[in-house]
C-alpha positions in Angstrom: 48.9 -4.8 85.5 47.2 -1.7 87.7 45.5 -4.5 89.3 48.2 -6.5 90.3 50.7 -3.1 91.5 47.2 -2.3 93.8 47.1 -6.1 95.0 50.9 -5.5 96.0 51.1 -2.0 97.5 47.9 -2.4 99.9 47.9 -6.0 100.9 50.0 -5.7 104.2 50.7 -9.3 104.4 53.0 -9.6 101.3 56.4 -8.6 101.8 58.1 -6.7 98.7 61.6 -7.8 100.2 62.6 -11.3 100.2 63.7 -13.0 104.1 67.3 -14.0 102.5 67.6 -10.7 100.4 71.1 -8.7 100.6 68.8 -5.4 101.9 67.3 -7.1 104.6 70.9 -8.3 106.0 72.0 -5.0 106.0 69.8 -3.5 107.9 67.9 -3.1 110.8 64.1 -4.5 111.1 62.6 -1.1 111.4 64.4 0.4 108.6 63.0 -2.3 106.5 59.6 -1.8 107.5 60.2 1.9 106.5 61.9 0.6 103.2 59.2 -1.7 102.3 56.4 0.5 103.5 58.0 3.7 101.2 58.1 0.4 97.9 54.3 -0.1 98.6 53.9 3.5 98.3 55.4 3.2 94.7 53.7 -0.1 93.7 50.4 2.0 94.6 51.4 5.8 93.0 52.4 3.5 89.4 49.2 1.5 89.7 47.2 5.5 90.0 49.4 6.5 86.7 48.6 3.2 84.9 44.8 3.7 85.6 45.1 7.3 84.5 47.2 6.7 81.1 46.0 3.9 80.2 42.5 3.1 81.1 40.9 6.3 81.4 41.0 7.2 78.0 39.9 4.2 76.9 36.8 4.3 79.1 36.4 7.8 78.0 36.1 6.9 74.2 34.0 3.9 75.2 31.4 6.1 76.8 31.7 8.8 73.7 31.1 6.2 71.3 28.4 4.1 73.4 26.4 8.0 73.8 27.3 10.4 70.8 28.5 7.8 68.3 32.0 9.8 68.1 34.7 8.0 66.2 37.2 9.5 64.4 37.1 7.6 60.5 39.9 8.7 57.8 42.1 7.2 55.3 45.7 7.0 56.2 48.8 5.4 54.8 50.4 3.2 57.0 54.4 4.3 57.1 55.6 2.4 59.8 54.5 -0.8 62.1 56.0 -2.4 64.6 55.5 -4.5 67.0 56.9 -4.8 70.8 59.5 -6.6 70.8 60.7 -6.2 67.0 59.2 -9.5 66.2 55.8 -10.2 64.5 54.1 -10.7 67.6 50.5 -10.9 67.0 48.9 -8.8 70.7 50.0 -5.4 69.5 51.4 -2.9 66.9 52.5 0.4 67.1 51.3 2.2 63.5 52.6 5.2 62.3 51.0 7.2 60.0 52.1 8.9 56.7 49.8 11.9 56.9 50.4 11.9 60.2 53.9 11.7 61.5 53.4 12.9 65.4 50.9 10.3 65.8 51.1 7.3 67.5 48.7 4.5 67.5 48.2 1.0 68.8 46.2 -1.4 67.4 45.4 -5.0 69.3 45.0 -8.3 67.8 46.4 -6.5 64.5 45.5 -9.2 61.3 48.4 -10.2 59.2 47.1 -8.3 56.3 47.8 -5.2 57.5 51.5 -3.7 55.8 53.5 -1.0 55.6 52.9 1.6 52.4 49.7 0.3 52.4 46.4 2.8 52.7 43.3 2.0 55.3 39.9 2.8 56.1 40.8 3.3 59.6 38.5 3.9 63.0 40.1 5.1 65.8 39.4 5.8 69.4 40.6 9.5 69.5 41.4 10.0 73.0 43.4 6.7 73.8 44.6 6.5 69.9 43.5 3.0 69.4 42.6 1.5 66.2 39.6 -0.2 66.4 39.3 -1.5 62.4 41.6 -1.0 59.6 39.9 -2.1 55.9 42.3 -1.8 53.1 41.2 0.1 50.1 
């Protein structure tokens, strides 16, 4: 997604505004130049925020694991789960834990046997607060 917000905030050659849009009728050519030129700007700043919430942290625990072997291991009960849109979508669940209430985590690619008010052998990326295995006990 960072990707794609870079792609459209630096790449002068695609417009953000539509040729038949309501904005561009209503005003004047340089005033949308400014316009689009100030939605590039924003396309590029959330790109910079995506990269730095998102990714970083995950490269961060990569590189942790990959040189000190550090990996946070517990046993947790599972006390909620849910998923993005409320369904059981199967890309990834939010977990919250019992011992843990604050604490948010995301696990990708979750397996169906994974429950609520059950307990886990869980590794987790600390940083990013991803879970990388759960094995039920």
């Amino acid at each position: 997604m960072a990707l794609i917000f870079f792609i459209l905030g630096l790449n002068p050659k695609t417009s953000i505004l539509e040729t038949d849009s309501i904005l561009r009728n209503k005003f004047k050519d340089s005033s949308i130049k400014k316009l689009d030129r100030i939605l590039r700007i924003c396309f590029v700043l959330c790109a910079l925020y995506a990269c730095y919430s998102e990714t970083i942290p995950i490269y961060l625990d990569t590189i942790d694991y990959v040189v000190s072997d550090k990996i946070e291991k517990g046993n947790y009960t599972i006390a909620k789960l849910s998923s993005l849109s409320g369904k059981d979508i199967w890309l990834i669940k939010f977990v919250k834990l019992q011992e843990q209430p604050e604490r948010k985590l995301e696990y990708y690619f979750a397996p169906k046997y994974v429950r609520e008010s059950n307990k886990y052998d869980f590794t987790i990326f600390t940083r990013s607060n991803i879970i990388l295995l759960a094995k039920k006990l």
